[in-house]
MARBADO-650293 format. One record per residue (C-alpha): x, y, z; residue number from 1; residue in one letter. Coordinates in steps of 0.02 Angstrom, whole numbers, plus 50000, padded with zeros to 5 digits. Layout:
residues N
<atom east="X" north="Y" up="Z" num="NUM" residu="A"/>
...
//
This chain:
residues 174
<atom east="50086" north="50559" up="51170" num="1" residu="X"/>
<atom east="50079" north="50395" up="51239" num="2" residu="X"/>
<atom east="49927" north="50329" up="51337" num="3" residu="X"/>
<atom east="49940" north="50315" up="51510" num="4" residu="X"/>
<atom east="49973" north="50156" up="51587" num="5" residu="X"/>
<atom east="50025" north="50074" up="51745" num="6" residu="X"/>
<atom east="50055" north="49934" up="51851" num="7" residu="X"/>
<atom east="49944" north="49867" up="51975" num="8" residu="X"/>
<atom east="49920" north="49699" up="52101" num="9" residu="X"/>
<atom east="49816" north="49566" up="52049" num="10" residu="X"/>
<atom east="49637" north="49632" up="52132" num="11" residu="X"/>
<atom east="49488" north="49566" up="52125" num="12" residu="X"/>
<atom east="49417" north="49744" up="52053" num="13" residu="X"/>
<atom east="49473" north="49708" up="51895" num="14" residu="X"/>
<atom east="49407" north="49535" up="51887" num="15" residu="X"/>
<atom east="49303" north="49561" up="51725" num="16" residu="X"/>
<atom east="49427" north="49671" up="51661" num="17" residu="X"/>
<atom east="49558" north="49524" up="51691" num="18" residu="X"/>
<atom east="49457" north="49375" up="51625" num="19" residu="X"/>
<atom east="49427" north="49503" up="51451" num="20" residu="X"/>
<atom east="49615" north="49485" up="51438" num="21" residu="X"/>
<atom east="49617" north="49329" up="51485" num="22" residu="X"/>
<atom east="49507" north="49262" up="51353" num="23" residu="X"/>
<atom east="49583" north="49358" up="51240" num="24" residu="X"/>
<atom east="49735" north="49277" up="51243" num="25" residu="X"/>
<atom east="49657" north="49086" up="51257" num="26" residu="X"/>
<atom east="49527" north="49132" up="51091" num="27" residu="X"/>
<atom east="49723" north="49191" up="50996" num="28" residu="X"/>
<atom east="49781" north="48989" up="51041" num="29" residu="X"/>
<atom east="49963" north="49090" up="51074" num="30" residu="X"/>
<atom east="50062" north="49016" up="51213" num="31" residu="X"/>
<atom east="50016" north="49137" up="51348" num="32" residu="X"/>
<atom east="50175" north="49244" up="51422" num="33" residu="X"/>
<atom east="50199" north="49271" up="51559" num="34" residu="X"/>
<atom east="50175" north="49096" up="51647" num="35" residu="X"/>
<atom east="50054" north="49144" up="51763" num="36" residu="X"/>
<atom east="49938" north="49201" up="51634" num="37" residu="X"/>
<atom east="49888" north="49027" up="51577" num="38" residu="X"/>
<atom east="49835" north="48986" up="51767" num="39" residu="X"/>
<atom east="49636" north="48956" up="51753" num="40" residu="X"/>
<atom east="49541" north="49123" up="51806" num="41" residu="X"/>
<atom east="49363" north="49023" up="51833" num="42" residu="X"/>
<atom east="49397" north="49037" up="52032" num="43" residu="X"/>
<atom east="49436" north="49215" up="52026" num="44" residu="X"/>
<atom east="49489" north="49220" up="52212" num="45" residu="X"/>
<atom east="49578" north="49043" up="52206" num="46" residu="X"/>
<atom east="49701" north="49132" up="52066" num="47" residu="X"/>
<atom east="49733" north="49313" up="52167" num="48" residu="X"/>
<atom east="49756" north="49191" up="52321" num="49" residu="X"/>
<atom east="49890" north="49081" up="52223" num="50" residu="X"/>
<atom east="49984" north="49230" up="52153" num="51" residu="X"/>
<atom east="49996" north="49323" up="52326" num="52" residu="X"/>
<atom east="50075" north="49152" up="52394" num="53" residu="X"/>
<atom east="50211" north="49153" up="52258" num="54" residu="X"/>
<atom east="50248" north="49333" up="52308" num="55" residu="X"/>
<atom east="50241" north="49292" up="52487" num="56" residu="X"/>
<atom east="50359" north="49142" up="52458" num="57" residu="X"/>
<atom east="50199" north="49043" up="52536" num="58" residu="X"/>
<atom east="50135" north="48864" up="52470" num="59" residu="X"/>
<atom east="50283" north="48876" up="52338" num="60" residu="X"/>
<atom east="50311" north="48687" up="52232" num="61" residu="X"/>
<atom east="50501" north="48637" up="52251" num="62" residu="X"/>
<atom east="50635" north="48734" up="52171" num="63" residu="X"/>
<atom east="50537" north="48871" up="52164" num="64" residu="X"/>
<atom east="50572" north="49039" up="52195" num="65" residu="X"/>
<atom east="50472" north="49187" up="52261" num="66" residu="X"/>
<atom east="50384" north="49299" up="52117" num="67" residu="X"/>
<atom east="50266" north="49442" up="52099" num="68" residu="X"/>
<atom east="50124" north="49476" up="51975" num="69" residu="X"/>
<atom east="50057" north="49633" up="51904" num="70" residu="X"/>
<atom east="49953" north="49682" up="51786" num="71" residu="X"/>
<atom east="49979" north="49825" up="51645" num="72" residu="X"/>
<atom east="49818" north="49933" up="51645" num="73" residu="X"/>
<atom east="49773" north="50077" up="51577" num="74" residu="X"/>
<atom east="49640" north="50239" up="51600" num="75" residu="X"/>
<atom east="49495" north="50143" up="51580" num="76" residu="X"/>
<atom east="49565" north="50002" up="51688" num="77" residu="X"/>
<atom east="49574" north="49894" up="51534" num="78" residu="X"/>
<atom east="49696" north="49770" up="51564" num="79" residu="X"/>
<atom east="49834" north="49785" up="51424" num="80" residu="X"/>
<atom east="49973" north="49668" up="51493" num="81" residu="X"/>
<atom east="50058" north="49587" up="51629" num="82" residu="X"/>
<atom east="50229" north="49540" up="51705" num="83" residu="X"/>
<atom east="50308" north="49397" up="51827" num="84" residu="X"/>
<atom east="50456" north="49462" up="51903" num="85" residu="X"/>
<atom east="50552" north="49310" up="51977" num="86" residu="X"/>
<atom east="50641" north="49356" up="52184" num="87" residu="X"/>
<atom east="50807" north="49270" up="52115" num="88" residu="X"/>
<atom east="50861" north="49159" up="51988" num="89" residu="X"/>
<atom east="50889" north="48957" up="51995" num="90" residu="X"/>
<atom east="51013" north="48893" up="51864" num="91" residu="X"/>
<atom east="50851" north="48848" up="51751" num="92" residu="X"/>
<atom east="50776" north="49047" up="51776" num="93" residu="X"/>
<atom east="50958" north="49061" up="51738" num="94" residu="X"/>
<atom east="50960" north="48974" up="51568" num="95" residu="X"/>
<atom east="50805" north="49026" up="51512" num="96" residu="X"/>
<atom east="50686" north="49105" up="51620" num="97" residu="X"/>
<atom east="50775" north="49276" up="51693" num="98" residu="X"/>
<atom east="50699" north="49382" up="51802" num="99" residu="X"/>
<atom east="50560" north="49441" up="51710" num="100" residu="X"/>
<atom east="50430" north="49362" up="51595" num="101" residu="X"/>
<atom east="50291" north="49480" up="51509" num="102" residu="X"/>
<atom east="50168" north="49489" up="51393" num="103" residu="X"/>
<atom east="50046" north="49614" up="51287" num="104" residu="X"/>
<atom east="49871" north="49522" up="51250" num="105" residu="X"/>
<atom east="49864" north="49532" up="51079" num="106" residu="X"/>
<atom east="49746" north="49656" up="50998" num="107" residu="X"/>
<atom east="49890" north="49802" up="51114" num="108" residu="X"/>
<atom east="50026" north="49745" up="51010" num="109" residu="X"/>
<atom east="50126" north="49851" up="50907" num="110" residu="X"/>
<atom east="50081" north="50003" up="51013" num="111" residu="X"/>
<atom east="50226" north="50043" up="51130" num="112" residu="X"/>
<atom east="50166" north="49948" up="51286" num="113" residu="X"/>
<atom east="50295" north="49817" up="51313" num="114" residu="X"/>
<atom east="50430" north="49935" up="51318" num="115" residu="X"/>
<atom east="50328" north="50027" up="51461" num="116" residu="X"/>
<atom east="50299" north="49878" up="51534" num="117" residu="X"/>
<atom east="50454" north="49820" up="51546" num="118" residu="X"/>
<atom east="50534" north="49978" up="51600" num="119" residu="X"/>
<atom east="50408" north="49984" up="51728" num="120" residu="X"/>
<atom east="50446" north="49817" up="51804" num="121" residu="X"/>
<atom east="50611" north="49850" up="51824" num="122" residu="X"/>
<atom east="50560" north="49999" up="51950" num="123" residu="X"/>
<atom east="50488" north="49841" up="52034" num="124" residu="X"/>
<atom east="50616" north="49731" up="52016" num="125" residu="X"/>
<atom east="50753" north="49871" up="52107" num="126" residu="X"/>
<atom east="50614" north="49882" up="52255" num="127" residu="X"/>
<atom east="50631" north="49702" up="52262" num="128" residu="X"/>
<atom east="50827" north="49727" up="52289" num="129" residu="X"/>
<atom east="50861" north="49646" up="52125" num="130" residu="X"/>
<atom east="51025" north="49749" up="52052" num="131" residu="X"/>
<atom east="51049" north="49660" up="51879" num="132" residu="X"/>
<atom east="50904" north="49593" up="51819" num="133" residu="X"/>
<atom east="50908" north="49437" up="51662" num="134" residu="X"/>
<atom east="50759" north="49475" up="51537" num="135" residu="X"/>
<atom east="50773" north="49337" up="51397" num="136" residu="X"/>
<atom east="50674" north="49298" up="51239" num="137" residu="X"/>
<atom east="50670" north="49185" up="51104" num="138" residu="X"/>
<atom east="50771" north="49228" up="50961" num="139" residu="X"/>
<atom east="50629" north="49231" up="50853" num="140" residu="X"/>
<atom east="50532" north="49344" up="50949" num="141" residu="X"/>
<atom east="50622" north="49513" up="50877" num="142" residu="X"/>
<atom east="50484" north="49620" up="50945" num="143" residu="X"/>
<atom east="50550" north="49575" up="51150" num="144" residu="X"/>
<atom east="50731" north="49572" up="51092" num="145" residu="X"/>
<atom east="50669" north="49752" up="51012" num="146" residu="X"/>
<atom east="50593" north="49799" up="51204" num="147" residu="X"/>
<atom east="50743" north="49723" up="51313" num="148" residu="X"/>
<atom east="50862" north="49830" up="51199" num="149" residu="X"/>
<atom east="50783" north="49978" up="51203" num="150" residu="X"/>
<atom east="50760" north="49960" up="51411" num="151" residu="X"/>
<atom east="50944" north="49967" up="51423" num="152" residu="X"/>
<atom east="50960" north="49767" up="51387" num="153" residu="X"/>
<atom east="51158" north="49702" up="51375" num="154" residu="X"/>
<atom east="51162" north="49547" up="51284" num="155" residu="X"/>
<atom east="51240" north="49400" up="51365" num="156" residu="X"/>
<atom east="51278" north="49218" up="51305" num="157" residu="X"/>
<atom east="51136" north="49138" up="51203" num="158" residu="X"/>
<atom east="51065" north="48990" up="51280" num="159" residu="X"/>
<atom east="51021" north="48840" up="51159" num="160" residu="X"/>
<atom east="50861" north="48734" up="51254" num="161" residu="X"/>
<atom east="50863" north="48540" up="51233" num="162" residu="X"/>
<atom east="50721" north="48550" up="51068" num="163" residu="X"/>
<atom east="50875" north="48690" up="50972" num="164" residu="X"/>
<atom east="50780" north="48841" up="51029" num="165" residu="X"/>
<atom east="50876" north="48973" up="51055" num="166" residu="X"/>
<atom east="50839" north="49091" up="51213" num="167" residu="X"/>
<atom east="50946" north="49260" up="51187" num="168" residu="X"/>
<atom east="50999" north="49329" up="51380" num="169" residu="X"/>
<atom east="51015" north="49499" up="51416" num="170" residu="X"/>
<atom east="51070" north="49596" up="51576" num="171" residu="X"/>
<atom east="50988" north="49763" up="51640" num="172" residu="X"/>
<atom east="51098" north="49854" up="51771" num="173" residu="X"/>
<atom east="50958" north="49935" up="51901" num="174" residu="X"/>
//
């Protein structure tokens, strides 16, 4: 049976939980996925305040587009993962950004929860009116090629970034 899990706002109740995962990820010296995940947690409020903005479309740098944040938690309120699912797409988020960017701290790995994670932000990504959402990953990373697949994933035309890195694409019908 898999352990129950679910998707919640950034909220300041779970600030100890969040700055666990947080730290967690920084002590691993990964890059941290998604984006957002990497923004500095210190001012707690500062960071829930930035990430309601992006979903508000408020504040927003140029060229950017509207996104929402939420975190993967479970039972115990443990956060486990989190997602940044992108309003629409510019021809960069195109390329090599889709929709949706997510990632499972590290020490949840191996355990089943991207795949729940990511078939859970798609529920989110339909209420946000998106119809065919673009989940990419680097070729290397066979673990989220593994997760788009098995959430339905179509692949599409392989991006090649500037360095050679290859960015697989993959379509989702919601």
């Amino acid at each position: 049976m898999k352990p129950v899990v679910y998707l919640t706002g950034p909220t300041l109740e779970l600030k100890n939980e969040y700055l666990d995962f947080y730290q967690e990820w920084k002590d691993s010296g990964e890059d941290m996925v998604p984006w957002v995940i990497s923004k500095d947690p210190s001012n707690f409020e500062d960071m829930i305040q930035f990430l309601l903005d992006n979903e508000k479309g408020e504040n927003l740098p140029p060229n950017w587009v509207p996104d929402s944040t939420f975190w993967l938690v479970n039972e115990n309120k443990k956060v486990i993962g989190a997602v940044n699912i992108r309003h629409r797409l510019t021809e960069m988020l195109s390329n090599c950004g889709g929709h949706i960017g997510y990632g499972i701290r590290p020490s949840e790995r191996r355990k089943g929860y991207a795949t729940q994670l990511l078939y859970l932000s798609l529920e989110k990504a339909r209420k946000l009116g998106i119809q065919s959402a673009l989940v990419v990953c680097d070729e290397k990373n066979k673990g989220s090629e593994k997760t788009i697949l098995n959430n339905g994933g179509v692949p599409d035309v392989d991006y090649i970034e500037p360095d050679g890195n290859i960015v697989k694409r993959f379509w989702i019908e919601l």
